[in-house]
C-alpha positions as CSV (number, residue, x, y, z in Angstrom):
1,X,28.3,-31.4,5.1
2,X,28.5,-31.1,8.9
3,X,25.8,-30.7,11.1
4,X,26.8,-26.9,11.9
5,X,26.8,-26.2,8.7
6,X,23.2,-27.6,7.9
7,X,22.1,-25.7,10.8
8,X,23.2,-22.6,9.8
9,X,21.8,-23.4,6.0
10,X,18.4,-24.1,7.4
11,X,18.4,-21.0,9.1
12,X,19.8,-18.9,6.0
13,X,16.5,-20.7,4.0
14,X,13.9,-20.0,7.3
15,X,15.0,-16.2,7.2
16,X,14.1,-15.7,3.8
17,X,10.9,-17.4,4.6
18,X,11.7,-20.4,2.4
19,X,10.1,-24.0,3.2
20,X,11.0,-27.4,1.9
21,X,13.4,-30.4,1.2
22,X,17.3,-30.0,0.8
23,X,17.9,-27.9,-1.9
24,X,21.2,-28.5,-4.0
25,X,24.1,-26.6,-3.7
26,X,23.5,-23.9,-6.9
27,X,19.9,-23.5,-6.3
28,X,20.8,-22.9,-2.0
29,X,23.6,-20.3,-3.0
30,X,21.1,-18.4,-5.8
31,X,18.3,-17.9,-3.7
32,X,20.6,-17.2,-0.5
33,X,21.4,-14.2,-2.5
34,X,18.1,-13.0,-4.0
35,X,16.7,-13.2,-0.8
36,X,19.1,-11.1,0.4
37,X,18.7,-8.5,-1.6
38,X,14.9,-8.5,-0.9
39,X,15.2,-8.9,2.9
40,X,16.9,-5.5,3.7
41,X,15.5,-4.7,6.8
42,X,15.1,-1.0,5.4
43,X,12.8,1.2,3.0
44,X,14.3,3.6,0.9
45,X,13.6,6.8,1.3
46,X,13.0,9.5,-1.3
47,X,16.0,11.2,-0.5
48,X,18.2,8.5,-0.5
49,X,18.1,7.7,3.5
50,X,17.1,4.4,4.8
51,X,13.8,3.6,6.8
52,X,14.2,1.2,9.4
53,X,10.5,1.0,10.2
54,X,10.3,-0.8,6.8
55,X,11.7,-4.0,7.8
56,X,8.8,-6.3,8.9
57,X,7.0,-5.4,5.9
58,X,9.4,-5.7,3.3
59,X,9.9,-9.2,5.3
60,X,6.1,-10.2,5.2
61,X,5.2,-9.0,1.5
62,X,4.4,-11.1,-1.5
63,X,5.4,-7.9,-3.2
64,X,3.7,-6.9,-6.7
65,X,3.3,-4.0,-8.7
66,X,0.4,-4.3,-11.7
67,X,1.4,-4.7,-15.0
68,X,-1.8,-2.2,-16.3
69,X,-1.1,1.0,-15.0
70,X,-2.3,3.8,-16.9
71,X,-0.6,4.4,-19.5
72,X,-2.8,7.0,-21.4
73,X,-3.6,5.0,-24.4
74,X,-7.1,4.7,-22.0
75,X,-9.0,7.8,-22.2
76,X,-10.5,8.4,-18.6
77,X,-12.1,11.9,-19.4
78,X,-15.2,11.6,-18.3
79,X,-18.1,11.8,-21.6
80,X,-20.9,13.9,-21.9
81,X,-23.6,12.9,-19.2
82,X,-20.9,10.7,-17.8
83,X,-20.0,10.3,-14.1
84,X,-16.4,11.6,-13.2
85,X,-16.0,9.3,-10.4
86,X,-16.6,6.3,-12.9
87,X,-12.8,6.0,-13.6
88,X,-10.5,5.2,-10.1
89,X,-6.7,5.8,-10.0
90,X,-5.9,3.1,-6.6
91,X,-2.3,4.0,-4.7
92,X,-1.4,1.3,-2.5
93,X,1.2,-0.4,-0.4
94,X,1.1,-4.4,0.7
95,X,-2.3,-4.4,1.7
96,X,-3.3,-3.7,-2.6
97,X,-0.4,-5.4,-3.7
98,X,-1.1,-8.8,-1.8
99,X,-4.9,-8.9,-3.3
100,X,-4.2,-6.8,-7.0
101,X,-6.5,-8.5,-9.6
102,X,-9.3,-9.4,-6.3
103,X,-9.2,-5.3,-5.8
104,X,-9.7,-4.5,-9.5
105,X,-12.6,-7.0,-9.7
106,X,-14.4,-5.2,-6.6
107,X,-14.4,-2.1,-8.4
108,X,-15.4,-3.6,-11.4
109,X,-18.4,-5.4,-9.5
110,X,-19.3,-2.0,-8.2
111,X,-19.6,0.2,-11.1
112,X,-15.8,1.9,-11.7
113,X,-12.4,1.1,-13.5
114,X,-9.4,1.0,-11.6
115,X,-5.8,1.6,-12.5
116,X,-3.7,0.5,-9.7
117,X,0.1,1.1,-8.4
118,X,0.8,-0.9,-5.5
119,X,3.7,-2.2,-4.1
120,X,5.1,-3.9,-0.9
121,X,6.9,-1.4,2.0
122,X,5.7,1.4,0.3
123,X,4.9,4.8,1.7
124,X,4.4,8.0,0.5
125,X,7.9,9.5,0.6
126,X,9.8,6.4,1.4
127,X,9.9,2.8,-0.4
128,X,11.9,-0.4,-0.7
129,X,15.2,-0.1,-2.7
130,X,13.0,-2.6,-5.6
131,X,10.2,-0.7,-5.5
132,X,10.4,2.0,-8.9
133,X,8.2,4.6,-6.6
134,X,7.3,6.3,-3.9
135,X,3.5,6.4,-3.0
136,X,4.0,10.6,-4.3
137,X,5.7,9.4,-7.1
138,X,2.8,7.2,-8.4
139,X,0.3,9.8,-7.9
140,X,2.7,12.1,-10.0
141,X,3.3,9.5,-12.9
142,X,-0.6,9.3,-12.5
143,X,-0.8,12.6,-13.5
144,X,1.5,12.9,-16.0
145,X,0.3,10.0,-18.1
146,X,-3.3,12.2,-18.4
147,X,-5.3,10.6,-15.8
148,X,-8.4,12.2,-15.3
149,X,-10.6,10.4,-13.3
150,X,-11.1,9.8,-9.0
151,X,-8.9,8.8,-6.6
152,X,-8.1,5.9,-3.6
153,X,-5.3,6.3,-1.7
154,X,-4.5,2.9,0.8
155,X,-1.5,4.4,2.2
156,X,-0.6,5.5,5.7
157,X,0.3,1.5,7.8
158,X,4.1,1.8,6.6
159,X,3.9,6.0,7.1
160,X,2.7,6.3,10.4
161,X,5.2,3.3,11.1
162,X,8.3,5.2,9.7
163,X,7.3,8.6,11.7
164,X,7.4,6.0,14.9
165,X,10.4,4.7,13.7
166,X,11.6,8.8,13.4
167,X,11.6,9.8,9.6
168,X,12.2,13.1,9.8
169,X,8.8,14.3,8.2
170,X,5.2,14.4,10.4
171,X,1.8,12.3,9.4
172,X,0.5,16.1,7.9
173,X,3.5,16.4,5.6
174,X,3.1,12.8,4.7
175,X,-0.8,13.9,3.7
176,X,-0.5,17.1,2.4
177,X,3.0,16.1,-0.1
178,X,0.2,13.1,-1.4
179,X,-2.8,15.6,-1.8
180,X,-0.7,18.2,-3.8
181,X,1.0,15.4,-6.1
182,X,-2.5,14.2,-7.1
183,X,-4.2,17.8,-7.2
184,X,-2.7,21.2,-5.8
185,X,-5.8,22.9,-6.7
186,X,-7.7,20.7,-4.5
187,X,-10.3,19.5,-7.1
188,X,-9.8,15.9,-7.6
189,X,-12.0,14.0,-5.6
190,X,-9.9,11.5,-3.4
191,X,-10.9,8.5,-0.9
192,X,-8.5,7.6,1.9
193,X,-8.3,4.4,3.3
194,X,-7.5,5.0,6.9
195,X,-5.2,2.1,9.2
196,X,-5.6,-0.5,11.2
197,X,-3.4,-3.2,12.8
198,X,-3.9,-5.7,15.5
199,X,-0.2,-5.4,16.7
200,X,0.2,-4.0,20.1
201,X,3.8,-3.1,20.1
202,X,6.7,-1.8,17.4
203,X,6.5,0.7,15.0
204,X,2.9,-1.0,13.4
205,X,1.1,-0.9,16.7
206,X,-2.2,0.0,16.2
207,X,-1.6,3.5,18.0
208,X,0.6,4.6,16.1
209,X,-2.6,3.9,13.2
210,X,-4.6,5.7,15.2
211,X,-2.1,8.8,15.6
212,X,-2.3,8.2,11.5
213,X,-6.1,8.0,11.5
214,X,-6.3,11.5,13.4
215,X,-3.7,13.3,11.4
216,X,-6.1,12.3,8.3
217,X,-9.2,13.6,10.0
218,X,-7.8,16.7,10.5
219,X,-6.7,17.1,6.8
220,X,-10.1,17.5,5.9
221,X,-10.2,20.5,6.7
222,X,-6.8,21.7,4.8
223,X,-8.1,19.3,1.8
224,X,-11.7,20.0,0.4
225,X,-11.4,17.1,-2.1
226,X,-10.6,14.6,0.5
227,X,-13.1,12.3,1.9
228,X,-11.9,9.5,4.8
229,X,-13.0,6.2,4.5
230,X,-13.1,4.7,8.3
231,X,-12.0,0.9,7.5
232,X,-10.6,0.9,10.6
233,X,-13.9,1.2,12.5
234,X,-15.1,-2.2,10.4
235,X,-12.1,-3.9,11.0
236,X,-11.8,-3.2,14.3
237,X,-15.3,-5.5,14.6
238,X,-12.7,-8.6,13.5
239,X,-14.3,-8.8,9.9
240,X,-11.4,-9.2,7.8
241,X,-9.1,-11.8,9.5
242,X,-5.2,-11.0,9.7
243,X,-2.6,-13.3,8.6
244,X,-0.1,-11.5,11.1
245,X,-1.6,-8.4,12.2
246,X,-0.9,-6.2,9.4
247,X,-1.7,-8.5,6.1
248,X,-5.0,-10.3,5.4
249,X,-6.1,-13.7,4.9
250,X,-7.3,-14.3,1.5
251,X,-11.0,-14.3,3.4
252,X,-9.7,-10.8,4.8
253,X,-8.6,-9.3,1.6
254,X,-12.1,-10.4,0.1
255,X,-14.0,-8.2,3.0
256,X,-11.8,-5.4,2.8
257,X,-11.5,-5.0,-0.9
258,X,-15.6,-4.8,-1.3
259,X,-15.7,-2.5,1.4
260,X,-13.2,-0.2,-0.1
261,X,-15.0,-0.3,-3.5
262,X,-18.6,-0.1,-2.2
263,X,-17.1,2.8,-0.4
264,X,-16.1,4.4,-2.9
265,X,-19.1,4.2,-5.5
266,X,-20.8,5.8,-1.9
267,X,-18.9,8.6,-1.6
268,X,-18.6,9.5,-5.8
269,X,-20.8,8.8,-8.3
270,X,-19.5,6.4,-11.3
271,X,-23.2,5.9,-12.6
């Protein structure tokens, strides 16, 4: 092989973020090609259209999605003398689907059960072409399967980074298509994780969280079953180290996964 062609191979394997030795031929040429199909600098949105503002997540993302989503074979209505709040429903994007079983276990360690959706890029109208759902969608299948318990919702870093980006739908929309797919009525209590980033520029600055956080504070008042929690004021304090401004550290993900579920057992009662 000539040197211009081992560059150029090197720098196929570095932009799918893969490290190592020489690979052979068959295994370079398969995962040239899965890591294409995973590296599309785009989200996909619900209608079809492509979200550009998805790129640098779908690039940074281990992505997941847990194998234990309710299913209904669970029954999560709440017993007699029971708390409500005891059973969680958890709608996430990377920052869940980067730390799954770790967030299940904080919830556990405070008092609820969790069910959680999560998956890399995703939003609440838009997502990556692998992902099966959109953040609404979860919330709907939620619903559907006969889940009757509390909710978390830890979306809003890739939304607020689309409507930058200029999706075609505002931060309200964004919050009020989520709140009706889990509850029109309004009656299902729900937790929402507001954003934080320490990136100063791009779609993921951490204006463009704040312009997020805002929109969120003023759907309280459209949204009586909404409560806000304010992880952005703790990790503003540099409590939950990044990995690259938007992800965690594993030491990160620790921190911000108890304080989510301490949060939450705060705010509802699951005892």
């Amino acid at each position: 092989m000539d040197d211009a062609a081992d560059v150029r191979r090197k720098n196929e394997l570095g932009a799918c973020y893969i490290f190592g030795v020489r690979w052979s031929l068959l295994v370079f040429t398969w995962l040239t090609a899965a890591c294409s199909a995973s590296d599309r600098a785009a989200a996909e949105a619900s209608d079809g259209t492509v979200s550009s503002a998805d790129t640098e997540v779908a690039r940074d993302t281990a992505v997941q999605v847990d194998s234990n989503v309710f299913d209904g074979s669970a029954d999560t209505t709440s017993e007699a003398g029971s708390a409500p709040c005891r059973f969680v429903a958890h709608v996430g994007d990377s920052l869940t689907a980067q730390t799954l079983e770790p967030m299940r276990t904080a919830y556990v360690d405070a008092g609820a059960t969790a069910q959680l959706d999560a998956y890399g890029g995703r939003a609440i109208l838009q997502k990556l072409p692998a992902d099966p759902k959109t953040g609404k969608q979860a919330a709907l299948d939620l619903v559907k399967s006969g889940f009757n318990g509390c909710w978390v919702v830890a979306l809003g870093t890739n939304d607020t980074a689309n409507v930058a980006a200029g999706a075609s739908y505002t931060r309200a929309q964004a919050i009020d298509e989520m709140m009706k797919a889990i509850d029109p009525g309004a009656k299902a209590p729900v937790m929402w994780v507001n954003t934080f980033t320490t990136k100063t520029t791009g779609s993921w600055a951490n204006d463009n969280m704040r312009l997020w956080n805002e929109a969120l504070s003023k759907a309280l008042a459209r949204w009586p079953n909404l409560k806000v929690f304010d992880w952005a004021s703790l990790a503003a304090k540099g409590v939950a180290p990044f990995s690259d401004g938007i992800h965690h550290t594993t030491a990160g993900y620790a921190v911000r996964n108890k304080a989510i579920a301490e949060a939450y057992v705060g705010m509802f009662p699951v005892k």
